[in-house]
C-alpha positions in Angstrom: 60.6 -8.7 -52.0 57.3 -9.8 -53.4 54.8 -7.7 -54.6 51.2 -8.8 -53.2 48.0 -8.8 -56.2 45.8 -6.1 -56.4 42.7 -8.2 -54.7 45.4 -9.0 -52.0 45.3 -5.6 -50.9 42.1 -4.8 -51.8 41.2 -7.7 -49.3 43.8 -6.3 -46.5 42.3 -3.0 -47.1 38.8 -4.3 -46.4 39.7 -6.8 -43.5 41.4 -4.1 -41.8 37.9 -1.6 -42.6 36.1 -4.2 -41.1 38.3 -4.9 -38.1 37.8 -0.9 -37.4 33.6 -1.1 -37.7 33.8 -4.0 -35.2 35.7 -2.4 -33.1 33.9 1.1 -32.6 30.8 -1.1 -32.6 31.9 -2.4 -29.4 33.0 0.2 -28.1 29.7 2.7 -29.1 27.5 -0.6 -27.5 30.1 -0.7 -24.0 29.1 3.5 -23.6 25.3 3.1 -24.5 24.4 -0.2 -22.8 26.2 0.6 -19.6 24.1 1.2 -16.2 23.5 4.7 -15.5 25.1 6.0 -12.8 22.1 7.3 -9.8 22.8 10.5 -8.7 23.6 10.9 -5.2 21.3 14.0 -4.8 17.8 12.0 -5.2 15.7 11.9 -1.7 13.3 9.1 -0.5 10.2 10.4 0.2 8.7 8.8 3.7 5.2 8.1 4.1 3.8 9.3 7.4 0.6 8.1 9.2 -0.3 10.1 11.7 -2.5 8.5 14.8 -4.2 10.8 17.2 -3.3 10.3 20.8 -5.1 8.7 23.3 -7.0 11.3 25.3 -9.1 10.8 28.7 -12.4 11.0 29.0 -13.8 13.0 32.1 -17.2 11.3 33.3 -20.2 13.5 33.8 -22.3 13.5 37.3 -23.1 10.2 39.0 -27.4 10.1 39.7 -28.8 7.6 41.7 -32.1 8.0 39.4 -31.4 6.2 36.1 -32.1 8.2 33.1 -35.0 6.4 30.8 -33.9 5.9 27.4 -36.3 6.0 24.3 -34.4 3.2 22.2 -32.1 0.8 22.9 -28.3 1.1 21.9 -27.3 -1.5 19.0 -25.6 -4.4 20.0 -21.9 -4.7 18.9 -21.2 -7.7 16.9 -17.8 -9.1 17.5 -16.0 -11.2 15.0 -12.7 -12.2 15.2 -12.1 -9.6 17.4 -13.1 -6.8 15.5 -16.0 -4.8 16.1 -17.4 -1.0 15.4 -15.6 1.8 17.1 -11.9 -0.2 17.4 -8.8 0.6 15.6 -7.4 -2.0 13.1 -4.4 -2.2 11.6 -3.4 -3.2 8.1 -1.2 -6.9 7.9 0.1 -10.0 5.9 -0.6 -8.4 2.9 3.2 -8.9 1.8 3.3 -4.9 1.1 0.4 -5.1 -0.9 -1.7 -3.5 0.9 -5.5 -3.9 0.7 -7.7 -3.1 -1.4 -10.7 -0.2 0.4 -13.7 -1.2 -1.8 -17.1 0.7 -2.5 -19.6 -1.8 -1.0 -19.0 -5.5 0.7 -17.5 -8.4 -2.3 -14.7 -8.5 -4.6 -16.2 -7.6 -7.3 -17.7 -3.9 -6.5 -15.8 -0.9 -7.5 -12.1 -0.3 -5.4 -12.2 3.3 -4.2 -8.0 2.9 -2.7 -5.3 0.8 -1.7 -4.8 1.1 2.3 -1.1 0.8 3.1 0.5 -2.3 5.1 0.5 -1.0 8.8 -2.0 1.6 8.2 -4.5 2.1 11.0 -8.6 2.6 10.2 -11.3 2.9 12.7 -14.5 0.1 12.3 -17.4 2.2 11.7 -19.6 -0.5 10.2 -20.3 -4.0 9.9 -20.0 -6.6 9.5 -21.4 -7.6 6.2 -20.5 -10.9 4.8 -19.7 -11.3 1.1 -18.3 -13.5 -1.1 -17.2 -15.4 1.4 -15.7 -12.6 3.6 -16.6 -10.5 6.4 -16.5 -7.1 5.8 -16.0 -4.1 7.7 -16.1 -0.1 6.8 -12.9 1.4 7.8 -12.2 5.3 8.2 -8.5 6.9 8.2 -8.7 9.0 11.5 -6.4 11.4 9.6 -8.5 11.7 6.6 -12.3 10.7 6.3 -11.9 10.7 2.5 -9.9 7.5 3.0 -12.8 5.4 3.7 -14.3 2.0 2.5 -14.8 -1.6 2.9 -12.4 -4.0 3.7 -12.2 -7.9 4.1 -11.1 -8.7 7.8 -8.6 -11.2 6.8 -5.6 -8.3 6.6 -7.0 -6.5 9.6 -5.7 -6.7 13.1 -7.1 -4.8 16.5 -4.7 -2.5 17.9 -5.0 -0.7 21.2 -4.5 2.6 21.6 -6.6 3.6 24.3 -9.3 6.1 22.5 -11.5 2.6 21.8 -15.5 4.1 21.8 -17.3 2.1 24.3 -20.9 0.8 22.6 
């Protein structure tokens, strides 16, 4: 049997430390670049928008005398559909949402994003700006929620409590 040089096995040695740093590299990288397992305990939280219900409206007593009025009510201006006292509803925004601004344009201050399928009331407008018409829209759940919107992501929806002008 031969004897191997002392660099020989200094070399073996040293291959074989190597071979053993490689190795727990790997496996240290396998345990700390792994996905992390989601724990099975976590909840969704839902978002809830709550819409009143429609309610009827009992008419007062009929007069054969009509009752003089000291100004004229303010015409409704319809555009699109849309018009002051109807309920719109949030859509095609991709699940964006849309952006509830300050004042009419793109450019003024955004107060909050309403949600895709959200539902406002019209309370004013229109206003056009920057080549949009805009409306001001109030939650019916929270009057905080309140701003103007570009009618391009609004729809009417019916659901029966329309005001009449």
């Amino acid at each position: 049997m031969r004897n191997l040089p002392a660099s020989g096995c200094g070399t073996i040695i040293l291959s074989a430390l190597i071979a053993l740093l490689i190795g727990a590299a790997i496996i240290a990288g396998t345990l700390l670049l792994r996905p992390t397992q989601v724990e099975l305990t976590q909840e969704a939280t839902a978002v809830l928008t709550i819409v009143p219900a429609p309610t009827s409206t009992i008419g007062g007593q009929m007069s054969l005398f009509a009752t003089p009025t000291a100004t004229q009510p303010a015409l409704s201006i319809t555009i699109d559909g849309i018009r002051v006292g109807l309920f719109v509803q949030i859509f095609g925004t991709g699940g964006d949402g849309l952006r509830l601004r300050r004042e009419p344009g793109t450019n003024t201050d955004i107060l909050f994003l309403g949600y895709e399928s959200e539902v406002f009331k019209v309370v004013d407008g229109p206003k056009e700006a920057d080549g949009f018409t805009w409306w001001y829209l109030t939650a019916p759940y929270d009057e905080k929620r309140s701003g103007w919107a570009a009618s391009r992501f609004l729809r009417v929806i019916d659901l029966g409590t329309e005001s009449q002008p």
